[in-house]
N, C-alpha and C positions, 0 to 999 in steps of 0.2 A: 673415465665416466663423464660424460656432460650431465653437470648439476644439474642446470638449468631446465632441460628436456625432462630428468627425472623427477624435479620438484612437476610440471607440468604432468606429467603421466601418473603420478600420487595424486594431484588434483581432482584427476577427474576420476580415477579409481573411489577416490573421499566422497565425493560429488555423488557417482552411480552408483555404488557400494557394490562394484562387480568389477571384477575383473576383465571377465568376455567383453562385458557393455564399454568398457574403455579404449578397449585395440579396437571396437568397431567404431566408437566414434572419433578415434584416433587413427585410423587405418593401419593397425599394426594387431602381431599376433599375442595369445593371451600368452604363450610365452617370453613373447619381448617386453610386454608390461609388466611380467612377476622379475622379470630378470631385472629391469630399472629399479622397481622398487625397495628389491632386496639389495642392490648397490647403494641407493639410496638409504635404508638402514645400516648399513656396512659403515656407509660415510658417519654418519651420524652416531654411529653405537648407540641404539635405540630403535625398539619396534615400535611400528607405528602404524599397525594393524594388527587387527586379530582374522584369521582366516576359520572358515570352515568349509565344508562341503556344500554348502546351503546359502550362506552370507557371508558378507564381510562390513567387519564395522571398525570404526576406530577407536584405537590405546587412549588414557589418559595422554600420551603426551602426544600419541598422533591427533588428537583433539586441541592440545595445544599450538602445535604445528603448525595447523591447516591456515590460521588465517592471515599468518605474517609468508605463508610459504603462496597461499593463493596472492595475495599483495605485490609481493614478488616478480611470479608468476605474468599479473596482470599488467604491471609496470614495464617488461620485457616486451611483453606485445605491444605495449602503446607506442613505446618505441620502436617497434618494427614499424607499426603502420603509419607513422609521423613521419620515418624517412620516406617509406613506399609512395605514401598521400603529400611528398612536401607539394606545397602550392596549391595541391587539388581540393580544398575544403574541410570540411568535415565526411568521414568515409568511415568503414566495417559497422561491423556489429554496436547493436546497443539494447541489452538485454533491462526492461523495465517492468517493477511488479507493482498492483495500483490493486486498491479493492474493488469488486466489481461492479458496485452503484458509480462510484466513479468514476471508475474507465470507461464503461459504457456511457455515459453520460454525457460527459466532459474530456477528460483526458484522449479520447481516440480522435476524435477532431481536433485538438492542438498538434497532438505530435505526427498527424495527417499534414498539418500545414508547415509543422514545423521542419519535416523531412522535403516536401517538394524543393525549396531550392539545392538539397544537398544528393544528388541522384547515388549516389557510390554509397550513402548510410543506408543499414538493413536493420531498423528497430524492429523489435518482438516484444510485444506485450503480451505480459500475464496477467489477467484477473483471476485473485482467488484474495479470498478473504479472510483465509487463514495467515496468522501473524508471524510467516516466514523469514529466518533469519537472511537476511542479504547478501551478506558474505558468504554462508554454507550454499546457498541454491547460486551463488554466481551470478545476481542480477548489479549490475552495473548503478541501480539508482531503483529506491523503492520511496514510494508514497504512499503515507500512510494518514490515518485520522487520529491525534494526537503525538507525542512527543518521541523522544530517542526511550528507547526501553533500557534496563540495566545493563549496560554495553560501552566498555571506553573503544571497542572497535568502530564505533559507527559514529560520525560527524551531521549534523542535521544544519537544513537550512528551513526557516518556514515562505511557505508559498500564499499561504490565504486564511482566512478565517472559515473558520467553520461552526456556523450558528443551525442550532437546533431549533424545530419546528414543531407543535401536535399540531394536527389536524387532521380532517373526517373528512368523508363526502357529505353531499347538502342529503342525500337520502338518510343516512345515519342520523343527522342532527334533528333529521324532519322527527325520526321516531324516536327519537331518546331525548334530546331538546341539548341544547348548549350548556356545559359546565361551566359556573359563573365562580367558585374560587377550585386551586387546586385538589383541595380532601373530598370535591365532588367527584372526583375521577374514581373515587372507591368504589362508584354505582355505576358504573360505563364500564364495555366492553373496550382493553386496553390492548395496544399490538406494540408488543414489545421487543425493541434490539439486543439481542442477546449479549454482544460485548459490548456495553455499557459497562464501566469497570465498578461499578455501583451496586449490581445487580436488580433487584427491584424497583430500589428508592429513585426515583423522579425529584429532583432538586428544582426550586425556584426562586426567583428572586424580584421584588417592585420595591424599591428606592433601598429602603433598611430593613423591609419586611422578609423572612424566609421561610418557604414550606418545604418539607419533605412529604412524598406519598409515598409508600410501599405498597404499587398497586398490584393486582391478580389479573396479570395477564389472560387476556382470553386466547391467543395468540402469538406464539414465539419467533423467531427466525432469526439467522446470523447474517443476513443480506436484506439488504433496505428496498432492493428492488421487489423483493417478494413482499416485505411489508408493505410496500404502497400497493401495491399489485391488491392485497388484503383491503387496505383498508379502500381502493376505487370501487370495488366491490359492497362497501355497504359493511366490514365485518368491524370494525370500532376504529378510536382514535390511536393513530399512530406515532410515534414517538422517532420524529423526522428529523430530516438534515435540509436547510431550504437548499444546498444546491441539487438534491432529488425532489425535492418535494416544487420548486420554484415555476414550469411548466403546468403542473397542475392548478396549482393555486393561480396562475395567470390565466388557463381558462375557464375556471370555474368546476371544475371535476374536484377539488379538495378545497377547502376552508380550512383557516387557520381557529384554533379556537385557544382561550385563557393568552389572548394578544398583550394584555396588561403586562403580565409574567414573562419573567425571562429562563432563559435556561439556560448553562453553562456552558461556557463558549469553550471550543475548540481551537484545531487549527490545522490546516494541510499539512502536512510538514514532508519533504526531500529527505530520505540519508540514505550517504554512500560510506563506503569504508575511509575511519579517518588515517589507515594507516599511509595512505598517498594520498597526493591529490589528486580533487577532482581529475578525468582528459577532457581533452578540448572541448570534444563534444557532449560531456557531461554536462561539464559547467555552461556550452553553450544550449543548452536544452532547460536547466535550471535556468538562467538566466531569462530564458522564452516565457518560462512557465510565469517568474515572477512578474513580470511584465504584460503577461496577461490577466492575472490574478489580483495583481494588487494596484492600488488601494483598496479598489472594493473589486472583489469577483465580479463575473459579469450578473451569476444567478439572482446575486441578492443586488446590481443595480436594476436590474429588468423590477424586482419588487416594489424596491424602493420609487423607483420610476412611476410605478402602480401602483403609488399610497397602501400597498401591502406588506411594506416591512417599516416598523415603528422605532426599529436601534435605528443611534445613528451608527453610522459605517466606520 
């Protein structure tokens, strides 16, 4: 039996939760895939799926398995394509997931620029905003808004800050008027980011002073791009990130409002799996990204540039 080839066809059987779906994207039949697999339990004395007529999902210990077996897995390939690409750059696949305020934003223009000199690299970006494990979906390098979740699989590097913004359009303010301390927000229509790990409460902060609001969203949504979408519209004050909200506020389509106040900073942050290292072109993509991002992002220098961001950086 080649291990190797069977840990790889369990992968992606884990990954699809089908069997058919693996020999098609493996070019092999669903026969040959149950055949590897069940070699592969043989080897191991342990199942490491459950089958049905309908689905397949993974064992406690095929759940165990999967991510020192995908590690593996991904190690062998980088090695393949290390010798295939010696001399020739940075080359294959580079599967990246990014929430979608900030892919669309930001990230699809860096790794636009970041791929021209490398012709042989095939990045795929995912936006979605659901808080997808990295390792189980097979992305190669995820960015996310806040830290590593509980996970000794995944390695983090941070990219940049991430500083939160309210603000309104000037039409809202015209008809409701500017909130002059936080606990005014209980009388304003409020658009609120759903994963906030907070829930309701809006924290603040001016020197030693702290508020909390627990306000009543007029407003939901789990993508920033919709809430601003909301609030350019006139529907209340939005509970923002300036690298979405930074554009606006530079032409005057949004106002920042309760600028005194701050709000609890964030952070970009990179993780891949810590069970290897970074590949080349991992690290050299992370490396891109830092080098763009930091000291200061570019969103919140264009503000500061613009006497409209009040931190310093």
């Amino acid at each position: 039996m080649d291990q190797l080839r069977a840990m790889e066809i369990f992968v992606e059987v884990a990954r699809l939760r089908s069997f058919s779906a693996a020999g098609r994207k493996l070019g092999i039949t669903r026969a040959m895939v149950s055949k590897h697999v069940m070699q592969l339990e043989d080897r191991l004395q342990a199942r490491l799926l459950h089958r049905s007529t309908r689905e397949v999902s993974l064992t406690d210990i095929g759940q165990a398995y999967l991510a020192p077996c995908m590690a593996t897995v991904a190690q062998a390939q980088e090695a393949a394509r290390a010798v295939t690409h010696a001399g020739a750059g940075l080359a294959g696949a580079l599967r990246i997931q990014a929430p979608s305020s900030f892919g669309s934003a930001w990230l699809a223009d860096a790794l636009a620029r970041f791929s021209l000199p490398h012709p042989q690299l095939t990045p795929t970006l995912y936006v979605d905003d659901a808080l997808l494990d990295p390792i189980e979906h097979g992305f190669d390098l995820t960015i996310r808004v806040g830290g590593i979740p509980d996970s000794r699989a995944l390695a983090m590097r941070t990219l940049a800050p991430c500083r939160a913004v309210l603000c309104a359009s000037p039409a809202y303010l015209a008809r409701h008027g500017q909130p002059k301390t936080p606990q005014e927000l209980r009388q304003h229509r409020c658009l609120h980011f759903s994963h906030l790990t907070d829930g309701m409460a809006w924290h603040f902060t001016r020197g030693a002073e702290q508020e909390t609001v627990r306000v009543q969203a007029a407003f939901s949504a789990n993508n920033g791009l919709v809430l601003q979408q909301a609030a350019l519209r006139g529907l209340g004050i939005v509970y923002n990130t300036t690298f979405l909200a930074s554009r606006a506020l530079l032409d005057g389509s949004l106002v920042a409002v309760l600028e005194d106040w701050e709000l609890p900073l964030n952070h970009l942050s990179a993780l891949y799996p810590a069970s290897r290292r970074p590949s080349p072109k991992v690290r050299a993509l992370i490396d891109f990204l830092v080098d763009e991002y930091q000291p200061v992002p570019p969103w919140d220098a264009e503000l500061l540039a613009a006497g409209l961001l009040k931190m310093a950086p």
